[in-house]
C-alpha positions in Angstrom: 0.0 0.0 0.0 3.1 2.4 0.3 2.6 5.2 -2.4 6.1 5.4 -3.7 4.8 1.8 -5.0 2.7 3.5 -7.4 4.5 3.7 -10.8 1.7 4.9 -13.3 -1.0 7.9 -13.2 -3.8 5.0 -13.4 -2.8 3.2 -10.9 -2.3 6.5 -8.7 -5.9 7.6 -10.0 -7.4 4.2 -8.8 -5.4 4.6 -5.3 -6.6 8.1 -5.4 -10.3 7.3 -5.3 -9.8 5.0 -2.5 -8.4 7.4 -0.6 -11.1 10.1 -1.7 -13.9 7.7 -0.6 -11.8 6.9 2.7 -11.6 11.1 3.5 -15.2 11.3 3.1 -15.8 8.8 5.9 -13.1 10.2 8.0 -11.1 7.3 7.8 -7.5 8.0 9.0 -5.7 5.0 6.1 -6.6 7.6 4.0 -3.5 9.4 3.7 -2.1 5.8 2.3 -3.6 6.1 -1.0 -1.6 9.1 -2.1 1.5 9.5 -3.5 3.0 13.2 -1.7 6.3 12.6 -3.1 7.3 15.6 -5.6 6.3 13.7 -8.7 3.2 12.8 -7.1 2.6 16.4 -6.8 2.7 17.3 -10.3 1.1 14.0 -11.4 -2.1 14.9 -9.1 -2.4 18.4 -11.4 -3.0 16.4 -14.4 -6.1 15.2 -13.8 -7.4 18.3 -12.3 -6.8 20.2 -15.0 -8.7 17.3 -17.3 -11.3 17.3 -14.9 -11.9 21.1 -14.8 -11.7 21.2 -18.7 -14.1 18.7 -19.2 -16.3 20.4 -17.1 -16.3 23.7 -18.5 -16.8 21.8 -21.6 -19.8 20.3 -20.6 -21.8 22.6 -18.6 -20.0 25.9 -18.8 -20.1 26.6 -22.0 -23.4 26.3 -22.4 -23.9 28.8 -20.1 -21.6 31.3 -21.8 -24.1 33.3 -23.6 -26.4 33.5 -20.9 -23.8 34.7 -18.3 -20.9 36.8 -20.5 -18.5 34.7 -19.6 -16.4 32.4 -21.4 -15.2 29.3 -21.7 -11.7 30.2 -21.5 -12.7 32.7 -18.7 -14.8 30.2 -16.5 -11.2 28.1 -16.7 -9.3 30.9 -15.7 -11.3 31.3 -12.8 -11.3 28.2 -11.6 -7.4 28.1 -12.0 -7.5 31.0 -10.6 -9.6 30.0 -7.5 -7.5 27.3 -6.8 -4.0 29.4 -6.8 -5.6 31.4 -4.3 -6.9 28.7 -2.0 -3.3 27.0 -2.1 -1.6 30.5 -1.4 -3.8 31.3 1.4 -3.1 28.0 3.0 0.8 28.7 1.9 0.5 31.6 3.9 -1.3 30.2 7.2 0.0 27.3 7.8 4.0 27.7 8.7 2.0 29.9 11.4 0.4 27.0 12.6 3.5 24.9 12.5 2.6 22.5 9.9 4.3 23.7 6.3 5.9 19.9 6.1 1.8 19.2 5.4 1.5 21.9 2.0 2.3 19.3 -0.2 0.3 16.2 1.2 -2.8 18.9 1.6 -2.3 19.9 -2.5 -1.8 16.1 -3.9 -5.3 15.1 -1.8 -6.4 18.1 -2.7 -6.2 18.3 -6.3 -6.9 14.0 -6.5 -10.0 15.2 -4.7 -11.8 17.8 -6.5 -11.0 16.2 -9.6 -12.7 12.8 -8.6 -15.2 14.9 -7.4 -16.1 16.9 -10.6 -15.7 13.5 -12.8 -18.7 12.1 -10.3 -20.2 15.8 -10.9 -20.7 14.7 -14.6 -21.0 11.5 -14.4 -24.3 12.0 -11.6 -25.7 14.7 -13.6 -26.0 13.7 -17.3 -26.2 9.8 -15.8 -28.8 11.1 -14.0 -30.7 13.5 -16.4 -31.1 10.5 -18.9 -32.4 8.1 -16.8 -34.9 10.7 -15.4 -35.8 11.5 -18.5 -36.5 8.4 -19.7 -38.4 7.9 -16.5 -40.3 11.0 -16.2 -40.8 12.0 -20.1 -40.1 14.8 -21.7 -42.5 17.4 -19.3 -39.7 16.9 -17.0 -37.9 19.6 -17.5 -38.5 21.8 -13.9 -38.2 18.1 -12.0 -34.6 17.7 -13.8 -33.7 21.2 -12.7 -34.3 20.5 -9.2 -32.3 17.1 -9.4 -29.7 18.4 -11.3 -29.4 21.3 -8.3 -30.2 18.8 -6.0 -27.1 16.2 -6.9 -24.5 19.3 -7.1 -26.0 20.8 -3.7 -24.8 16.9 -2.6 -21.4 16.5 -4.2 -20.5 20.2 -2.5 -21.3 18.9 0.4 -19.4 15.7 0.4 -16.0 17.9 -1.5 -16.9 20.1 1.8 -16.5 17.2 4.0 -13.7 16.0 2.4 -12.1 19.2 2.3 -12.3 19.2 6.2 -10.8 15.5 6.3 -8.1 16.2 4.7 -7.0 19.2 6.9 -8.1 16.5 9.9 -6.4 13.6 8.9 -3.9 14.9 5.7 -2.4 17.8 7.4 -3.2 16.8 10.7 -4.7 20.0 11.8 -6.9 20.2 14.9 -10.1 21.5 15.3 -9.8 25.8 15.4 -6.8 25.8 12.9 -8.8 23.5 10.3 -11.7 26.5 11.0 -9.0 29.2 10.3 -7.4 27.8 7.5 -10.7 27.2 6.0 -11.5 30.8 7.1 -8.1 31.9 5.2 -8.9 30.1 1.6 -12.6 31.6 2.2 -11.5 35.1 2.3 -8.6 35.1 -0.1 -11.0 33.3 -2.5 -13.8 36.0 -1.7 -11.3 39.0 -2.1 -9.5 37.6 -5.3 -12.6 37.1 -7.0 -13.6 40.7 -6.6 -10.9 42.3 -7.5 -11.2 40.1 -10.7 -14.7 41.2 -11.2 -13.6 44.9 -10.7 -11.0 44.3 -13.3 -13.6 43.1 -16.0 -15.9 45.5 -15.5 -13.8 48.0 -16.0 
């Protein structure tokens, strides 16, 4: 089970998920499904930044013309959105003693989010076909809700997960999981304003 035993990105993405599932239960073997060695590090950005793509892809885009925005901008901001929770956490946590944890917290992390946002896609359009084929084609308000319903749930469990890996990844306790979760919150808040202000100027 030792990750240095790992030798492709497969195999690391199917240790990954077991490790993903183990952080949403709060189950400390977690940290034994992830490779935190620096090669691990850079591997765990490649399927983020799939993931993230494909998603924009999906459902992004075709949302651009209703909101203004992009594709290419919606990526941006997510890229962006994550340099700026990783620098806030760069920021807070030598203060709380536990720098030597960065790197673990950005491998489960990023292995994370983008399992996560692959079951984002998979739930949704898995689940918008069967409904549909289910419920007919006057579904549409019903699929809406579901839709909102199933992201509302996979927040929720990256949330959770998010707060296990703090836990049981970087071995934080209690009050400096809340202010490190407090930092990304505000540095995400104030960077996404100031890129707003930029735009709409």
């Amino acid at each position: 089970m030792a990750a240095a035993s790992r030798s492709s990105l497969f195999q690391e993405a199917a240790w990954a998920m077991g490790g993903t599932w183990r952080l949403l239960l709060g189950r400390p073997e977690a940290r034994a499904f992830f490779d935190f060695s620096q090669r691990g590090l850079a591997g765990s950005f490649i399927p983020l930044v799939i993931a993230t793509v494909v998603l924009v892809g999906f459902i992004g885009a075709g949302s651009a013309g209703q909101t203004g925005i992009s594709a290419a901008m919606q990526i941006f901001i997510l890229g962006a959105i994550a340099t700026l929770r990783f620098s806030a956490l760069r920021i807070v946590l030598p203060r709380l003693d536990a720098l030597h944890a960065f790197r673990p917290y950005m491998v489960a992390s990023n292995w994370a989010s983008a399992i996560l946002f692959a079951a984002m896609m998979a739930v949704t359009f898995g689940g918008v076909f069967v409904a549909a084929l289910i419920l007919g084609p006057a579904s549409g308000s019903a699929l809406v809700e579901m839709v909102l319903a199933l992201w509302g749930a996979v927040g929720f469990a990256l949330l959770v997960i998010e707060i296990n890996i703090l836990r049981i990844v970087a071995r934080l306790g209690a009050a400096e999981i809340v202010l490190a979760l407090a930092a990304q919150l505000f540095t995400i808040l104030a960077g996404l304003y100031l890129i707003g202000q930029i735009f709409q100027g």
